[in-house]
C-alpha positions in Angstrom: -77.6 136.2 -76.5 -76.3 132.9 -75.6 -76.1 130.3 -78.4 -78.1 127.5 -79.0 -77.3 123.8 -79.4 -77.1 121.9 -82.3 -77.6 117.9 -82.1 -78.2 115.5 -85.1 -81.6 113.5 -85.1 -79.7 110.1 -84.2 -78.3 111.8 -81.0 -81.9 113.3 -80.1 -83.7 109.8 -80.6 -81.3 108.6 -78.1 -81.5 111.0 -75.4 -85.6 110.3 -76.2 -85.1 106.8 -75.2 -82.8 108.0 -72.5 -85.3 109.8 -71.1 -88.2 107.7 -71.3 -86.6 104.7 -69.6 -83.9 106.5 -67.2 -81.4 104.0 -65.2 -79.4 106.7 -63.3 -80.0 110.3 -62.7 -76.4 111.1 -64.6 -77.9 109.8 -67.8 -81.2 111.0 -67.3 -79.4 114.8 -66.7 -77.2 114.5 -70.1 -80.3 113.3 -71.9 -82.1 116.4 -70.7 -79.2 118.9 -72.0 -79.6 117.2 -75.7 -83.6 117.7 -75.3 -84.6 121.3 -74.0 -82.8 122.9 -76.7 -83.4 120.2 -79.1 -87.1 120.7 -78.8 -87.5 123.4 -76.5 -85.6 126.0 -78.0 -83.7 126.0 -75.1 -80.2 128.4 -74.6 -77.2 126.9 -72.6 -78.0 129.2 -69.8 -81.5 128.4 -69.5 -80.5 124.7 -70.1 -77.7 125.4 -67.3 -80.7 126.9 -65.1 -83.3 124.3 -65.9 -81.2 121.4 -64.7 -80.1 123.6 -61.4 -76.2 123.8 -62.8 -73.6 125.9 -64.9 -73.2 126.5 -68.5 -70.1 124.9 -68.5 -71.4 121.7 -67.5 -74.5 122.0 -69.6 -71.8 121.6 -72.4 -70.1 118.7 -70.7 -73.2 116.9 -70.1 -74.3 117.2 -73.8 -70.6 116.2 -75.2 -70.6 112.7 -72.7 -73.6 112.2 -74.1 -72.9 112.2 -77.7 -69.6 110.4 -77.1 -72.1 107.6 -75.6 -70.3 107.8 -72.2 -72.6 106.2 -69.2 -72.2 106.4 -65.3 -71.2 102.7 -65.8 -68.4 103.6 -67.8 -64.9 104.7 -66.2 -64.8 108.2 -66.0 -63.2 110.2 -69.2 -59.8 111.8 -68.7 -60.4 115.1 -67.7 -60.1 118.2 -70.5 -60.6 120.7 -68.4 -58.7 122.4 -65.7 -55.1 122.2 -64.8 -51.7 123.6 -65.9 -52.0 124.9 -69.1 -50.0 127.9 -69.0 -46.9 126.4 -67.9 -43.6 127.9 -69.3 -41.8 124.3 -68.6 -42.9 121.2 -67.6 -42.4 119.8 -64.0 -39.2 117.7 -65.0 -37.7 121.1 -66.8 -38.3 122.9 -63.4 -36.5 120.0 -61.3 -33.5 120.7 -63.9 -33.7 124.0 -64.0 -33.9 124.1 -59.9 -31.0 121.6 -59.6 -28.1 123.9 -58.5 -30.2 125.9 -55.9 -30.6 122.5 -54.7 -27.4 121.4 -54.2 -26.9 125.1 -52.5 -30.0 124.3 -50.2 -28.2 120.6 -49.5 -25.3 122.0 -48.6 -26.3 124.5 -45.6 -26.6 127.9 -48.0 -29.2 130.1 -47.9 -31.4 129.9 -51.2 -33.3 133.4 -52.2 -35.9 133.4 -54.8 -34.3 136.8 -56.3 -31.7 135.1 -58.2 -33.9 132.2 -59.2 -36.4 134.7 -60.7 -33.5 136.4 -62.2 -32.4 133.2 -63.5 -35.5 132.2 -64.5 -36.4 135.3 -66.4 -33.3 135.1 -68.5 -33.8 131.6 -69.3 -37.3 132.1 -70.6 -36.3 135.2 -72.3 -38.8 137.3 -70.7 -39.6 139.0 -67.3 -41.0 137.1 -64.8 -43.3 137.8 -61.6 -42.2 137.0 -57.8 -45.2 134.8 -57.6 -44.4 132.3 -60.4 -40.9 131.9 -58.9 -43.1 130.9 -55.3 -45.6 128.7 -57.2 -42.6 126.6 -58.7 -40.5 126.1 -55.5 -43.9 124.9 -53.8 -44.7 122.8 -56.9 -41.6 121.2 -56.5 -42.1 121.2 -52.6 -39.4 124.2 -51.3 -40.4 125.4 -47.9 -39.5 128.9 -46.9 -37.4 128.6 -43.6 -37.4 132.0 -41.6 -34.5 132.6 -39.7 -34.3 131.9 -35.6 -35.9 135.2 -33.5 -32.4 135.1 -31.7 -28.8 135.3 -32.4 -26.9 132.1 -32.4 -23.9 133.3 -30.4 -26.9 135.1 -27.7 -26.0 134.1 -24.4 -29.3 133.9 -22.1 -27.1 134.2 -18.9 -25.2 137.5 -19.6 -28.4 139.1 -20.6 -29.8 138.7 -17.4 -27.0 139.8 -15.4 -27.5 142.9 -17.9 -31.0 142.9 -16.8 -30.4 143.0 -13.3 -27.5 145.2 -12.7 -27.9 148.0 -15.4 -29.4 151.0 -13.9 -32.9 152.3 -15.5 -33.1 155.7 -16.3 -36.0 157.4 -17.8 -36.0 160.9 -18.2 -39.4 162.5 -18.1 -40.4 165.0 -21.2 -39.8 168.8 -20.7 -43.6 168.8 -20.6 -45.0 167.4 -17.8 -48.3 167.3 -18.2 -47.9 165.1 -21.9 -46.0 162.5 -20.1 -47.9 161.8 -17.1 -45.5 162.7 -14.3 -46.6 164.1 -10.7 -48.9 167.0 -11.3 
């Protein structure tokens, strides 16, 4: 069963007054998630369903409103969302990426298996091919892919190859399978 809200009479009164004289829609919606359960009996989801949103912001609504935040007011720093399960913070990855980048800098090839290696034993714990990808994107790493020819290829001598090998092609012992002259 989901749980119901909880408000103290001054913040009800409020969203009463709220209500009855409404200058934007965002006030008008907070005031509504402090009355329906108030004096509805209301749950968050049939709170969240009433106003035509999520639970989640049913409980966001109702907290701006008791903290007596308006639409006129600058908007609250966010607490929701972003990188809480971080092993190290963005300047402890630039440190701890440091020599790889003086590698990279210098022409060598950088692969992420001794970076996760790395990684693991500086953390102290085993680590997953994806968080090794996450950080060198974080930190803006690009995977280069090596050329689809050799360097030392030379375009001429393959098509003198090309022109002067002979072609052989042997037909199967079976002649019916490979399509040859019936």
């Amino acid at each position: 069963m989901s749980r119901t809200s909880n408000h103290a009479p001054a913040v009800i009164e409020r969203a009463k007054l709220v209500v009855n004289a409404p200058t934007n829609l965002e006030d008008f919606r907070r005031a509504q998630s402090i009355l329906l359960p108030a004096l509805l009996g209301a749950t968050v989801l049939q709170t969240a369903e009433a106003l035509g949103v999520g639970h989640a912001t049913v409980s966001r609504f109702q907290a701006a409103f008791r903290d007596g935040l308006t639409q006129a007011d600058p908007a609250p720093k966010a607490k929701w969302g972003g990188r809480r399960n971080h092993w190290m913070s963005l300047d402890e990855e630039a440190q701890f990426l440091a020599p790889w980048l003086e590698k990279a800098e210098n022409g060598m090839l950088v692969v992420a298996s001794p970076i996760r290696e790395a990684l693991a034993k500086h953390l102290g714990q085993p680590i997953k091919a994806s968080v090794v990808y996450r950080m060198l994107e974080r930190h803006d790493w690009r995977k280069v892919a090596p050329d689809t020819r050799h360097p030392r290829s030379d375009p001429a001598v393959q098509d003198a190859w090309k022109k002067n090998s002979r072609k052989i092609w042997k037909c199967c012992s079976n002649q019916r399978s490979c399509g040859a002259e019936r």
